[in-house]
N, C-alpha and C positions, 0 to 999 in steps of 0.2 A: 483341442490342444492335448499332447499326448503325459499322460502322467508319469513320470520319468522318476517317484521315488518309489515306486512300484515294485514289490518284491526286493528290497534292498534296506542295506542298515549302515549305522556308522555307533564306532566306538570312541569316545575322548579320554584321553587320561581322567583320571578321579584326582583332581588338586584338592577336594575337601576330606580326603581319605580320613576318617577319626579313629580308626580302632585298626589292628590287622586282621581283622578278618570284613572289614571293607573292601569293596570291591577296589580291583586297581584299577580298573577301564567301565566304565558308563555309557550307555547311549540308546537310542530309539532302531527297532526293525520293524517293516513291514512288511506281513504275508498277505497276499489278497487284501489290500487294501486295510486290514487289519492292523492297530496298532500293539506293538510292546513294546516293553523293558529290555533291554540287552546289557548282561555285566558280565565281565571277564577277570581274573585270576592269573597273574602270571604264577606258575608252578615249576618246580623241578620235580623230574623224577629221581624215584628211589635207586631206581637198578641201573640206570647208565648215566645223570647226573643233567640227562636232557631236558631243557625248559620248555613248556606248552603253557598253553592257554585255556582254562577251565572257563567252559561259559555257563551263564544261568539266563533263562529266560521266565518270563510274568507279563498276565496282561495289562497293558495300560491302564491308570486309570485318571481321570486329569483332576488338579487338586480340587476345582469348587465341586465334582462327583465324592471324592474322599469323604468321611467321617471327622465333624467340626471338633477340633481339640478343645480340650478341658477349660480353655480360656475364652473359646467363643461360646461355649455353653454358657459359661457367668456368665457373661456380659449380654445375655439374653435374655438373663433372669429377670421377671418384672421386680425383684425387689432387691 
């Protein structure tokens, strides 16, 4: 079966946007099989007023890989 999300990505609007300098577009790319992060910016420029799109890329990391927050530490604590 052929892998068909191979080299490709998708962007979603950010509906949980909390602050503005959150990203405005969210979503997953793959290079080689490789997973990221993809977040996008819509922008204007200074000098002719024209809008683009600023992207950022990071590597994936899946949450139970993550670093346990401050609240699954307590609650680990034997006392």
């Amino acid at each position: 079966m052929e892998n068909n999300t191979m080299n490709k990505g998708t962007l979603f609007a950010n509906d949980k946007k909390g602050n503005d300098k959150a990203p405005d577009y969210k979503g997953k790319l793959d290079v080689n099989g490789k997973t990221y992060n993809l977040s996008g910016w819509v922008n204007t420029s200074k000098q002719n007023g024209t809008k683009y799109l600023s992207l950022s890329i990071n590597e994936f990391t899946p949450k139970e890989a993550q670093a346990p927050s401050k609240k699954q530490v307590e609650d680990d604590l034997p006392f």
